[in-house]
SEKE-887895 format. One record per residue (C-alpha): x, y, z; residue in one letter. Coordinates in steps of 0.2 Angstrom, whole numbers, plus 5000, padded with zeros to 4 digits. Example, Ala and Ser with C-alpha at 12.3 -4.5 7.8 and 13.67 -1.06 7.14 Angstrom:
506249785039a
506849955036s
***
This chain:
508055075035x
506555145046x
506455135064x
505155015065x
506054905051x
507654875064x
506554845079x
505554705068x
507254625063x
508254645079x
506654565087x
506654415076x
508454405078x
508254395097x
507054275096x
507854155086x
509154165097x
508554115110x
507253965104x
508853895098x
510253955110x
510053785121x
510253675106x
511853775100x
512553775118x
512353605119x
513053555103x
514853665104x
515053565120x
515453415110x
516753375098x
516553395079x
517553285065x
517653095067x
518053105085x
517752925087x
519152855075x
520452925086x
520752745095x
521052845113x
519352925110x
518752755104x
519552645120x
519052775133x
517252755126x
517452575124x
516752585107x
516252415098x
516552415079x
514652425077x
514452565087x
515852675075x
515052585059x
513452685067x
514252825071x
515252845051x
513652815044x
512552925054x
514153085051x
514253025031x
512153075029x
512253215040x
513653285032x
512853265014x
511053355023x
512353495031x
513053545013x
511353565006x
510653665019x
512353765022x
512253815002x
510353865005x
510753975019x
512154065009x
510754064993x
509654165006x
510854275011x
511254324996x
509554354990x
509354465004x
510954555002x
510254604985x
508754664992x
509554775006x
510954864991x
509354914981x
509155104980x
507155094986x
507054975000x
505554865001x
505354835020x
504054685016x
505254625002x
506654635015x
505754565029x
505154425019x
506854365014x
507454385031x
506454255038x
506854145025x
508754155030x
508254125049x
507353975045x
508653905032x
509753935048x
508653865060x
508553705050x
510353705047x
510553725066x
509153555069x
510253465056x
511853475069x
510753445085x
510053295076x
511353205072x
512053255093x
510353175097x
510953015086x
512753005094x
511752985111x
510752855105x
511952775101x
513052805117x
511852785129x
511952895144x
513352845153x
514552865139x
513853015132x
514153095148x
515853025148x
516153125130x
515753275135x
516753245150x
518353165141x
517953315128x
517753465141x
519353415149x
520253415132x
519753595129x
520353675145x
521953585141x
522153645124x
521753825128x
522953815143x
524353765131x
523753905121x
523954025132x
525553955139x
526253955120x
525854155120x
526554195138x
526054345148x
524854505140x
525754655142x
***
């Protein structure tokens, strides 16, 4: 691979980093799976059985989007694997399928921040705080545990 070549991709690389970094940040603040059927979850949210009917159905379609666009992502990595073991590179060829992959991530990425986006909607504010909150302070306690579990570093 020329020079040139890795500058290009390590700038589209960076790029995309950072126009989606906020999102990703955001989003591995808050808890994944069914959070809300744990019933402490659910009482310290005060969660009406609408609300959890809303939140199954809103995990259930994005769930079905996120296998699709997972499997397109893998599809394009592929693709561009191929490209890369070939004995003549095709820098275009490769670029080309290089940006595909990014932008399969990318929308893979909007997928998961959409459906963020939808748990606030139907959170409100206040409790959405209170999520990240409940779920922050979960997290330091499990990693504290963890560590405790593997004692001192030598």
């Amino acid at each position: 691979m020329g020079q040139n070549m890795l500058k290009t991709v390590f700038t589209c690389m960076l790029f995309l980093i950072l126009a989606i970094s906020p999102a990703i940040s955001l989003a591995q603040d808050m808890p994944t799976g069914k959070w809300w059927r744990y019933p402490r979850m659910a009482e310290k949210l005060n969660l009406s059985g609408k609300e959890i009917r809303g939140l199954n159905e809103q995990f259930l379609e994005t769930r079905r989007k996120l296998i699709g666009l997972k499997s397109r992502v893998e599809r394009e990595r592929f693709e561009l694997e191929n490209l890369l073991e070939n004995e003549t590179l095709n820098e275009a060829a490769v670029m080309d399928q290089f940006k595909r992959v990014e932008k399969e991530r990318v929308n893979l990425a909007t997928e998961r921040f959409l459906f963020l986006i939808q748990v606030r909607k139907i959170l409100g504010f206040e409790r959405f705080q209170k999520l990240k909150t409940v779920y922050e302070i979960s997290r330091r306690q499990k990693i504290r545990r963890n560590m405790e579990r593997s004692g001192p570093t030598p």
